[in-house]
N, CA, C and O atoms as a printed pandas DataFrame, in Angstrom:
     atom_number atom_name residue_name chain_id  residue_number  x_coord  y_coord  z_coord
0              1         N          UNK        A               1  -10.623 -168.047   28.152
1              2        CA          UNK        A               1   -9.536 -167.165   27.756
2              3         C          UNK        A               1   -9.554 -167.030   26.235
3              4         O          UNK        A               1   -9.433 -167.903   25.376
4              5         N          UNK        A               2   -9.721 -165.816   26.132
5              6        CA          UNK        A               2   -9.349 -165.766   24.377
6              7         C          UNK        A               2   -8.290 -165.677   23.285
7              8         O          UNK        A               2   -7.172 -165.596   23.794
8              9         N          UNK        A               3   -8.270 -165.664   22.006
9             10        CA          UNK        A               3   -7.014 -165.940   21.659
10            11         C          UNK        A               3   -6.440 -164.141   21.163
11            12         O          UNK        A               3   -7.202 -163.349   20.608
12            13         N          UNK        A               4   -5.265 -163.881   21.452
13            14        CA          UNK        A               4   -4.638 -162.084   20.480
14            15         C          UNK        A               4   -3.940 -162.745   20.010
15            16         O          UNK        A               4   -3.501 -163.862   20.284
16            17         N          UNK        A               5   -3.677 -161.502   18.616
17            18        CA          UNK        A               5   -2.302 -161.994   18.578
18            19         C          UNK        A               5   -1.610 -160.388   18.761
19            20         O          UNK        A               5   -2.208 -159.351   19.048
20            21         N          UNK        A               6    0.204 -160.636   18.421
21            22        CA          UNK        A               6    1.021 -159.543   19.372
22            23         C          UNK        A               6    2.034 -159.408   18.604
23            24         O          UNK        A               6    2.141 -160.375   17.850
24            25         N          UNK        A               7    3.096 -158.362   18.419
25            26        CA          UNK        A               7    3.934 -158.196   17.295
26            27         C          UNK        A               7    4.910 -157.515   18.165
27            28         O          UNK        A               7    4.749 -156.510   18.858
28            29         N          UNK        A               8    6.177 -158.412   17.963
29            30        CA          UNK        A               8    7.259 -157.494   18.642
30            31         C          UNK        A               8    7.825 -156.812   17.419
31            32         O          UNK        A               8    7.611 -156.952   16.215
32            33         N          UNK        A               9    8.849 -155.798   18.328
33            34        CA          UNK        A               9    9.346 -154.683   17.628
34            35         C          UNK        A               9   10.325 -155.116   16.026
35            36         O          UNK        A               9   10.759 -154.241   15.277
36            37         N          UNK        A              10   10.485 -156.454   15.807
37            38        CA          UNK        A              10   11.106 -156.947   14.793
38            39         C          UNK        A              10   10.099 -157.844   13.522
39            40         O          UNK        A              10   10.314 -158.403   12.446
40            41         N          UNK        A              11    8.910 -157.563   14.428
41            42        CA          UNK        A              11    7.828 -157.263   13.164
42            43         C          UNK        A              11    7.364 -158.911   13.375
43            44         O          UNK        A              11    6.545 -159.262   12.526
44            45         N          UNK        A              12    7.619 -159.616   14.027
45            46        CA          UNK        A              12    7.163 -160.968   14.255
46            47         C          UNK        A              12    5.422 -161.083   14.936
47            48         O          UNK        A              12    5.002 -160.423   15.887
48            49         N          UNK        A              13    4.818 -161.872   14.313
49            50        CA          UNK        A              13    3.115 -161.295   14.846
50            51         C          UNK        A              13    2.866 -163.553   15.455
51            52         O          UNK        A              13    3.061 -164.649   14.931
52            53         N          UNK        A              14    2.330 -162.974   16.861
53            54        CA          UNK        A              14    2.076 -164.378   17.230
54            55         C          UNK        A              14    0.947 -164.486   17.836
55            56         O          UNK        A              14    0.563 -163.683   18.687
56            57         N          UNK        A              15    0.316 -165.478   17.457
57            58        CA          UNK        A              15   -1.135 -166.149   18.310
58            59         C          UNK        A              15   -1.129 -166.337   19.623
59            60         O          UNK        A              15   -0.205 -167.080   19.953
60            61         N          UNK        A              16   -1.931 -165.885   20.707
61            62        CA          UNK        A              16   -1.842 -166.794   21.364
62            63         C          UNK        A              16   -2.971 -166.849   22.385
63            64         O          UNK        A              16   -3.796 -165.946   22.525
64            65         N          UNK        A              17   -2.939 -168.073   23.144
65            66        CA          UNK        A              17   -4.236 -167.758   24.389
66            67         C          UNK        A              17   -3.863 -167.367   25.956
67            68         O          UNK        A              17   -3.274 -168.056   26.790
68            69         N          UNK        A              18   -4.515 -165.758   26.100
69            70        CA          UNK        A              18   -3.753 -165.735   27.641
70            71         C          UNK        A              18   -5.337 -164.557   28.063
71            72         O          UNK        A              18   -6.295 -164.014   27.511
72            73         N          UNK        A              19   -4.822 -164.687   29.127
73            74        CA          UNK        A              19   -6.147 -163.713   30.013
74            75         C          UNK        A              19   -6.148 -162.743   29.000
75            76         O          UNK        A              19   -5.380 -162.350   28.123
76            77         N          UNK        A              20   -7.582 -162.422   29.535
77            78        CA          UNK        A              20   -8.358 -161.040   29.255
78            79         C          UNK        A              20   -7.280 -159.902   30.159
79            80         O          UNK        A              20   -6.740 -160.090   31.250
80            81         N          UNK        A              21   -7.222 -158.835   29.362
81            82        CA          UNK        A              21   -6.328 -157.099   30.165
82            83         C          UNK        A              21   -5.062 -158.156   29.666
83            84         O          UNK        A              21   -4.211 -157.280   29.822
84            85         N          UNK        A              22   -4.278 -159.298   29.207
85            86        CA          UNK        A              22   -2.854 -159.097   29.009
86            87         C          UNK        A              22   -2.572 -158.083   27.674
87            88         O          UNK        A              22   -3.313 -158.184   26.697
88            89         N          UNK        A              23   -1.780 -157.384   27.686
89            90        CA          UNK        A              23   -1.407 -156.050   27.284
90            91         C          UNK        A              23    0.008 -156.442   26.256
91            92         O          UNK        A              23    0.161 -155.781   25.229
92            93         N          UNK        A              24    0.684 -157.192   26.497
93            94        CA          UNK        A              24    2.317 -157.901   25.822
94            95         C          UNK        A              24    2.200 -158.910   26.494
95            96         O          UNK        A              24    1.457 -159.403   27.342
96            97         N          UNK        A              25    3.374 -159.181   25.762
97            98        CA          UNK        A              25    4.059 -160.990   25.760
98            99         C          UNK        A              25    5.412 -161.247   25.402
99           100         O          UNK        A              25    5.712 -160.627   24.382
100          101         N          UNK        A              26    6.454 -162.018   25.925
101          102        CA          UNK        A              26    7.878 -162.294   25.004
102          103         C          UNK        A              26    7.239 -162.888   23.838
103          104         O          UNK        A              26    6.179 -163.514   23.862
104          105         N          UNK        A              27    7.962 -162.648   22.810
105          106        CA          UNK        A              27    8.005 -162.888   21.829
106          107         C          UNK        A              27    8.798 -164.049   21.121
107          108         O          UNK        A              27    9.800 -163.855   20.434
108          109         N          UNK        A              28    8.195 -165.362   21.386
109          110        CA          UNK        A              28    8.807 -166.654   20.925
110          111         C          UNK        A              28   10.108 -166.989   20.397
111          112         O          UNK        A              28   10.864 -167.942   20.590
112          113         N          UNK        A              29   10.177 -165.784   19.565
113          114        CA          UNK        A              29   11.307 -165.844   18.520
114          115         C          UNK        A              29   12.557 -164.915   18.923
115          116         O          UNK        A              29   13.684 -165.404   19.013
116          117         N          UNK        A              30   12.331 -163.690   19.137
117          118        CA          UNK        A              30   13.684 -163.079   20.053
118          119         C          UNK        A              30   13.015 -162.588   21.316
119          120         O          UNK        A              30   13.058 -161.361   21.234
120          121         N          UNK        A              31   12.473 -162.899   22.339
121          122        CA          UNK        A              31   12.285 -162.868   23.047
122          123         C          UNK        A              31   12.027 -161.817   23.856
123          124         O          UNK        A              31   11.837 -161.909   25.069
124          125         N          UNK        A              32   12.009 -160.529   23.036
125          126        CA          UNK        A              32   11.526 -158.959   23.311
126          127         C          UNK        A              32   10.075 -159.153   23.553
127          128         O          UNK        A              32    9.327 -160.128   23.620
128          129         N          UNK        A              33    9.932 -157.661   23.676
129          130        CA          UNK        A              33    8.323 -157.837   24.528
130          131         C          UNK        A              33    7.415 -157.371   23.179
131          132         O          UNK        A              33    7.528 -156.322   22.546
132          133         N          UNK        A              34    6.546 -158.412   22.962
133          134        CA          UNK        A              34    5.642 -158.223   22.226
134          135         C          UNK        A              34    4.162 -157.413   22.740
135          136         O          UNK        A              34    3.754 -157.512   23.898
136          137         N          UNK        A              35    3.590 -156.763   21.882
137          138        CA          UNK        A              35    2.537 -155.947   22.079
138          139         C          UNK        A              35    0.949 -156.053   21.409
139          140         O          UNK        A              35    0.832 -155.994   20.184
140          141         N          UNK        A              36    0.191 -156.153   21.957
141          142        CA          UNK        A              36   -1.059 -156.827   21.949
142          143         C          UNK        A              36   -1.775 -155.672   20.501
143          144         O          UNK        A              36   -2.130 -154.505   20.667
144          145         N          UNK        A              37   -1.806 -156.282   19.456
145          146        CA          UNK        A              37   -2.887 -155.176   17.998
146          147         C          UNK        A              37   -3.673 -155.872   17.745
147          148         O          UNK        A              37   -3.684 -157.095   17.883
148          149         N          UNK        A              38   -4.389 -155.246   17.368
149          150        CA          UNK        A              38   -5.871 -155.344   16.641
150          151         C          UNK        A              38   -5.890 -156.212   15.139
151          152         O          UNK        A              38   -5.320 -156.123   14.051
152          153         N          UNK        A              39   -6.737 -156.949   15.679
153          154        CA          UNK        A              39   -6.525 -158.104   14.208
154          155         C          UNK        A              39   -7.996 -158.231   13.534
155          156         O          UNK        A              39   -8.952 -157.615   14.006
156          157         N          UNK        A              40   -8.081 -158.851   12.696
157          158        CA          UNK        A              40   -9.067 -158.989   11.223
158          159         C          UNK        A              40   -9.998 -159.509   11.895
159          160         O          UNK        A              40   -9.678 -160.271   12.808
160          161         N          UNK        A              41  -11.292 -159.266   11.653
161          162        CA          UNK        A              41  -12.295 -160.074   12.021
162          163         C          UNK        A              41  -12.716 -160.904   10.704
163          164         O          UNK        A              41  -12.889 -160.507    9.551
164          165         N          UNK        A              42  -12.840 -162.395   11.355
165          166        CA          UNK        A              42  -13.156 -163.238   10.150
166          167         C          UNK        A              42  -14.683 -163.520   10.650
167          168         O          UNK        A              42  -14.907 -164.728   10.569
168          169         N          UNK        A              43  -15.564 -162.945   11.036
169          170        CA          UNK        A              43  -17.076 -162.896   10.879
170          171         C          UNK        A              43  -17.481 -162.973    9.665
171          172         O          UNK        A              43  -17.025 -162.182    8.839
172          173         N          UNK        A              44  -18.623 -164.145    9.221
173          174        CA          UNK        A              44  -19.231 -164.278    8.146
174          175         C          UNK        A              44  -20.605 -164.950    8.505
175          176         O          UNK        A              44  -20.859 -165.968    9.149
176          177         N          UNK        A              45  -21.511 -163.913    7.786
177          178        CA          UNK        A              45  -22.732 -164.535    7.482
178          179         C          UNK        A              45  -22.738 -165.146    6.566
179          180         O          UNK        A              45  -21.836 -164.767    5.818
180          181         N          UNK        A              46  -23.415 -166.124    6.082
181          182        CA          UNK        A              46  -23.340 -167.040    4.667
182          183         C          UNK        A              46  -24.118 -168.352    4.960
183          184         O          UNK        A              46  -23.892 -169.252    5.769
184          185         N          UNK        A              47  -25.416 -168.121    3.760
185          186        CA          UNK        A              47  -26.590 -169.194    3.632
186          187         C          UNK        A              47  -27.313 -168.920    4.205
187          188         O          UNK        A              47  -27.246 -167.720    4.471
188          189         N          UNK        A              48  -28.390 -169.587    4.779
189          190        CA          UNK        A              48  -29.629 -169.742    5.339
190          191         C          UNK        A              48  -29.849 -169.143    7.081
191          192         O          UNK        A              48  -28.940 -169.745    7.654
192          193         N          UNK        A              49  -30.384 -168.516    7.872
193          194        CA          UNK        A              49  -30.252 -168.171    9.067
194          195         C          UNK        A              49  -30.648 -167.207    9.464
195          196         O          UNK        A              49  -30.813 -166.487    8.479
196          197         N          UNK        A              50  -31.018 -166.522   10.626
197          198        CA          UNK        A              50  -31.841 -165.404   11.454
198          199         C          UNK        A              50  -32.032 -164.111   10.489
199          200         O          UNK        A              50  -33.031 -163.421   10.287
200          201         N          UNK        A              51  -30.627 -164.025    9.932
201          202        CA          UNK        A              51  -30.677 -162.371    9.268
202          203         C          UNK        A              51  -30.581 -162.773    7.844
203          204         O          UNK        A              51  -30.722 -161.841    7.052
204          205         N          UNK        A              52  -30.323 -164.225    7.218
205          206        CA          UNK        A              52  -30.620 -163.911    5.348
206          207         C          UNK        A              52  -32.413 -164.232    5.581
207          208         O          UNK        A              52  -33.180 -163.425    5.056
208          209         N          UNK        A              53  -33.002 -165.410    6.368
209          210        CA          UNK        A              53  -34.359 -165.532    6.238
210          211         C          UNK        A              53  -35.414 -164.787    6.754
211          212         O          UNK        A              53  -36.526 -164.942    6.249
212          213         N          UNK        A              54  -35.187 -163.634    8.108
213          214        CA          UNK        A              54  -36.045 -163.048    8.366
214          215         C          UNK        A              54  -36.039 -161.668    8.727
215          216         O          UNK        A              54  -36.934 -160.853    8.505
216          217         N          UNK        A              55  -34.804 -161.455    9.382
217          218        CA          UNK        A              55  -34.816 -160.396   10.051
218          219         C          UNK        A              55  -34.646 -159.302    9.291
219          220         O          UNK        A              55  -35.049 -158.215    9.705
220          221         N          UNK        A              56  -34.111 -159.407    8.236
221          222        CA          UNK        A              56  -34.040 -158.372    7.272
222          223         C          UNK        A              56  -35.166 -158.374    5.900
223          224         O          UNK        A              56  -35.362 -157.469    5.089
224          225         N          UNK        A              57  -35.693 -159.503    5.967
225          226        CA          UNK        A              57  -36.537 -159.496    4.803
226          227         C          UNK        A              57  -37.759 -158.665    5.050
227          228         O          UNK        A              57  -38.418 -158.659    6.090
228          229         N          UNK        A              58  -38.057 -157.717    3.584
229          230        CA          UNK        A              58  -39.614 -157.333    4.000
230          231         C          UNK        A              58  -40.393 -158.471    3.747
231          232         O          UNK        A              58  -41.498 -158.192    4.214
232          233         N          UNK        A              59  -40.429 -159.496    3.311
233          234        CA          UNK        A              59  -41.600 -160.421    2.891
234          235         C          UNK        A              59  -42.310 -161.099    4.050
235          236         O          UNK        A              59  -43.330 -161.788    4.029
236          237         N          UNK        A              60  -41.312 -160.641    5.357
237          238        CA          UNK        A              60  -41.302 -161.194    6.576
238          239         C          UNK        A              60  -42.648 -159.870    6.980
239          240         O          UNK        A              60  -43.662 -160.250    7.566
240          241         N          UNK        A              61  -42.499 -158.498    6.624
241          242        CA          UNK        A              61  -43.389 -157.552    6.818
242          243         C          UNK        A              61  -44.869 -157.934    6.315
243          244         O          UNK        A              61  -45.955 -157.921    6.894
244          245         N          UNK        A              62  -44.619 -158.155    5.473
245          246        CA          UNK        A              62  -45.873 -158.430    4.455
246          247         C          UNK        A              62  -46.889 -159.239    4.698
247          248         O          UNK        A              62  -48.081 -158.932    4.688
248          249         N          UNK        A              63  -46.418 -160.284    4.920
249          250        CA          UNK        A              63  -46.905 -161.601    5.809
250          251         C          UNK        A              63  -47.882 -161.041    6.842
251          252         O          UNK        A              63  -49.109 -161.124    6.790
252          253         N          UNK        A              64  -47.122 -160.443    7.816
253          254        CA          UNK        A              64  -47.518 -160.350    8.928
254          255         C          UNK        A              64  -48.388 -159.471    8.815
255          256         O          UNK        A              64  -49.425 -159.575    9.470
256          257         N          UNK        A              65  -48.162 -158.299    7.882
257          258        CA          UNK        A              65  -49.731 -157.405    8.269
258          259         C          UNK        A              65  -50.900 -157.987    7.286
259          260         O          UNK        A              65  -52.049 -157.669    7.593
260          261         N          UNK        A              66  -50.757 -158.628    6.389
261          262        CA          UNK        A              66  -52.247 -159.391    5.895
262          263         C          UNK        A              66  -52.798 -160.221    7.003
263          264         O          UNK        A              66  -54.028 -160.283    7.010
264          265         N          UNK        A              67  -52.256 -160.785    7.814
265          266        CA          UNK        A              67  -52.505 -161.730    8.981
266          267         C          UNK        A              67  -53.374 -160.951    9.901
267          268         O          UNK        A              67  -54.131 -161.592   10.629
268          269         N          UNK        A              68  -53.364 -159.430    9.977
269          270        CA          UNK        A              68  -53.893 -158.615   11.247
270          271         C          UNK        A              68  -55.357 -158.126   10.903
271          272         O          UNK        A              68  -55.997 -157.468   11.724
C-alpha cells in the first residue's frame, strides 16, 4: 500500500497509507472529507550509479567502438 497525502476543504494536508483507487479520507483534524492531490516528487539521482557512470556517458561510446 502506498503512502498520499489529502487536503480537506480547511486547507489541512495529511499523510497517509491506504489502498491503491482511495480517492478521500476524514480528515484527522475536523473530520470533513479530505481529497487525494498530487504531491512533490523527492526523486534524486546523486553520486556514482547506472546513469552518472554509464548510461549517459559518451566515454562509455568510445570505448566500445575502438574495441570492434
Amino acid at each position: 500500500m502506498p503512502f498520499y497525502e489529502f487536503e480537506c476543504p480547511h486547507g489541512t494536508v495529511t499523510e497517509k497509507l491506504v489502498k491503491m483507487g482511495t480517492t478521500e479520507i476524514r480528515c484527522p483534524k475536523c473530520r470533513q472529507r479530505a481529497k487525494k492531490i498530487i504531491s512533490l516528487c523527492t526523486f534524486h539521482l546523486k553520486g556514482g550509479g547506472w546513469y552518472a557512470d554509464g548510461y549517459a556517458s559518451s566515454r562509455e561510446k568510445k570505448i566500445k567502438n575502438k574495441s570492434v
